[in-house]
C-alpha positions as CSV (number, residue, x, y, z in Angstrom):
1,X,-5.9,6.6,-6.6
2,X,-8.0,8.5,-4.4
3,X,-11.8,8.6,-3.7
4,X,-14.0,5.6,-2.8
5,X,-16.1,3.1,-3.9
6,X,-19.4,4.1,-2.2
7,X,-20.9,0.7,-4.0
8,X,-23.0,-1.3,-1.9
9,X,-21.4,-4.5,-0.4
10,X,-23.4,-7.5,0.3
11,X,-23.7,-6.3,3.9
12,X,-25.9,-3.7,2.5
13,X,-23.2,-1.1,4.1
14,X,-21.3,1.2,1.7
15,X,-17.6,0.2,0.3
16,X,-15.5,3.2,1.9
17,X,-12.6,0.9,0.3
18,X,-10.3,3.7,-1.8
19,X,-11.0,3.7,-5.5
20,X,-8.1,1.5,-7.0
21,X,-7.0,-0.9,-9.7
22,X,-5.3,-3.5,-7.2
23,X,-7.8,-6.2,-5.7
24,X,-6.3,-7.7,-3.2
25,X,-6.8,-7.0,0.5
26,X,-4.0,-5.4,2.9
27,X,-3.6,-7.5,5.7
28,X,-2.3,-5.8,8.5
29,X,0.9,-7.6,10.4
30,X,2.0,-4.9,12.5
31,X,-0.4,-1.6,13.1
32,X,2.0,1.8,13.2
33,X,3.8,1.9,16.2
34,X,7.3,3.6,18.0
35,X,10.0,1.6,18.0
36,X,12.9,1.6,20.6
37,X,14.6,3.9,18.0
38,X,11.2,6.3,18.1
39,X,11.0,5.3,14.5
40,X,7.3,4.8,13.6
41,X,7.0,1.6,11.9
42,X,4.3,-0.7,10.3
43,X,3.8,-3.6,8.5
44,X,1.5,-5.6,6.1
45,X,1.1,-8.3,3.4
46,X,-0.8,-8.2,0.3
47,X,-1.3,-11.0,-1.0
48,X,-1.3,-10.8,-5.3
49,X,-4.4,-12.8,-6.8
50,X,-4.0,-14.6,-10.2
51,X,-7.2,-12.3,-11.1
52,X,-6.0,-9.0,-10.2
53,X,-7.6,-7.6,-13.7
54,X,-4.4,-5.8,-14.7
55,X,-3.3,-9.2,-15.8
56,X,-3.9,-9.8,-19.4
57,X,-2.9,-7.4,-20.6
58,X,0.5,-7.1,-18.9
59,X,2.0,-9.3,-20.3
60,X,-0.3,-11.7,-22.4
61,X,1.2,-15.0,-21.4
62,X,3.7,-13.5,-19.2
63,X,1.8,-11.4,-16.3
64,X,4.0,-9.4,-14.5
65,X,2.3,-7.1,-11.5
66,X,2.8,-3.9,-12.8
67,X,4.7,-0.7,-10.8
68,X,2.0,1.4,-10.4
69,X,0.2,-1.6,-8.5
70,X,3.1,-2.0,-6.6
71,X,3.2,1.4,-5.4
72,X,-0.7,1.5,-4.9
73,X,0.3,-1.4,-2.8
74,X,2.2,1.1,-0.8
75,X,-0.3,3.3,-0.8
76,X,-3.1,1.2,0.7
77,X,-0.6,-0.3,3.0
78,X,-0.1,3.3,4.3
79,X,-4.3,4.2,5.2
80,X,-4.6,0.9,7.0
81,X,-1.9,1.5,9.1
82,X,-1.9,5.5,10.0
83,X,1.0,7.0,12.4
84,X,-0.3,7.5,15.7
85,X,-2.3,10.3,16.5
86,X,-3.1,11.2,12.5
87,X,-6.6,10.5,10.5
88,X,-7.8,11.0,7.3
89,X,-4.7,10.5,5.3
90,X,-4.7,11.6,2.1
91,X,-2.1,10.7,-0.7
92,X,-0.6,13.9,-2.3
93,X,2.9,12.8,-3.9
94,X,4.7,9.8,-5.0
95,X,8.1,11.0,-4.3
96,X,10.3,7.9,-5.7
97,X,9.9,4.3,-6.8
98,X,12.5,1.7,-7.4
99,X,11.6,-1.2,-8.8
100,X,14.5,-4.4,-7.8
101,X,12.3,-7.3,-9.5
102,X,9.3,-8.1,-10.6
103,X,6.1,-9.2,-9.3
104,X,3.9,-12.3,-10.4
105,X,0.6,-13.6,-10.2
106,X,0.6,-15.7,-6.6
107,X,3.0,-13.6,-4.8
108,X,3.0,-12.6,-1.3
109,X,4.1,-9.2,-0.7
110,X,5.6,-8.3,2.5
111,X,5.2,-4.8,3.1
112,X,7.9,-2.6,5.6
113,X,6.8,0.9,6.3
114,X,8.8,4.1,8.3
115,X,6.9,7.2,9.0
116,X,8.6,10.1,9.7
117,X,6.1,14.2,10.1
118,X,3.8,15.0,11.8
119,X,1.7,18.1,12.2
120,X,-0.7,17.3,9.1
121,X,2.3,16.2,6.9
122,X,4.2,12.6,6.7
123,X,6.3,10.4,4.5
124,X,6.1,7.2,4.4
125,X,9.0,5.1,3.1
126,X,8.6,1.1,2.4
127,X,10.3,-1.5,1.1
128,X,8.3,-4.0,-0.6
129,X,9.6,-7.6,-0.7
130,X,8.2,-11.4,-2.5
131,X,9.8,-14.9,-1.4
132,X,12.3,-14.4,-3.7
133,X,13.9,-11.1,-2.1
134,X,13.4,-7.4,-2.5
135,X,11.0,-6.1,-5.3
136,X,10.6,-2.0,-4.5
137,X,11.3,1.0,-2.8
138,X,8.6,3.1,-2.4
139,X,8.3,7.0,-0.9
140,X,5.1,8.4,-0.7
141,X,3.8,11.7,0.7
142,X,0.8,12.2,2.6
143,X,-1.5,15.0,4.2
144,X,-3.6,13.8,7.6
145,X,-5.8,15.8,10.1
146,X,-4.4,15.4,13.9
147,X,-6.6,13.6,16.1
């Protein structure tokens, strides 16, 4: 889940886009920023296309979004929307995942993140939820240069 894509879009500017098996685009609904709490927060939504390529073959006739999607998800969720003050974030542990219910083709999910470090090293916990309620848990870990 790390790397790029380096292929050539049709802008004829490289794809810095991380490598990954999930199609879909992060939207961005709320950049990382301090709460009242100083909690940093974020948010996005990632919207779940009925031709994310995983599909057929999990399940044939019954596709169900699978975890590690969910978590990449997460993951892409967390390098569009950096804590304050870090750059060049870089994924180095999934540190727990629980999955509530699943994810199908269609869904919208609405992405909640809390970042807690600093100093080169954060966490980044989110809960990942569809229409129909809560879906995951997610805790990553991630390295970042200060700015």
């Amino acid at each position: 889940m790390t790397g790029t894509a380096g292929i050539i879009g049709t802008t004829g500017t490289p794809d810095t886009r991380p490598c990954s098996p999930v199609a879909a685009r992060v939207e961005v609904v709320r950049p990382a920023a301090a709460d009242d709490r100083g909690k940093v927060r974020a948010a996005t939504a990632v919207t779940v296309g009925e031709d994310e390529a995983v599909f057929p073959g999990h399940y044939p006739g019954f596709p169900i979004f699978p975890g590690v999607c969910v978590i990449e998800c997460v993951h892409l969720s967390g390098l569009r929307t950096p804590p304050p003050g870090s750059a060049g974030l870089e994924l180095v542990a999934v540190e727990s995942t629980r999955f509530l219910s699943p994810v199908f083709p269609g869904d919208r999910l609405a992405v909640d993140l809390v970042w807690t470090g600093g100093s080169g090293a954060w966490k980044c916990a989110a809960k990942v939820a569809t229409e129909r309620g809560p879906a995951a848990q997610v805790r990553l870990r991630f390295t970042a240069e200060e700015a």
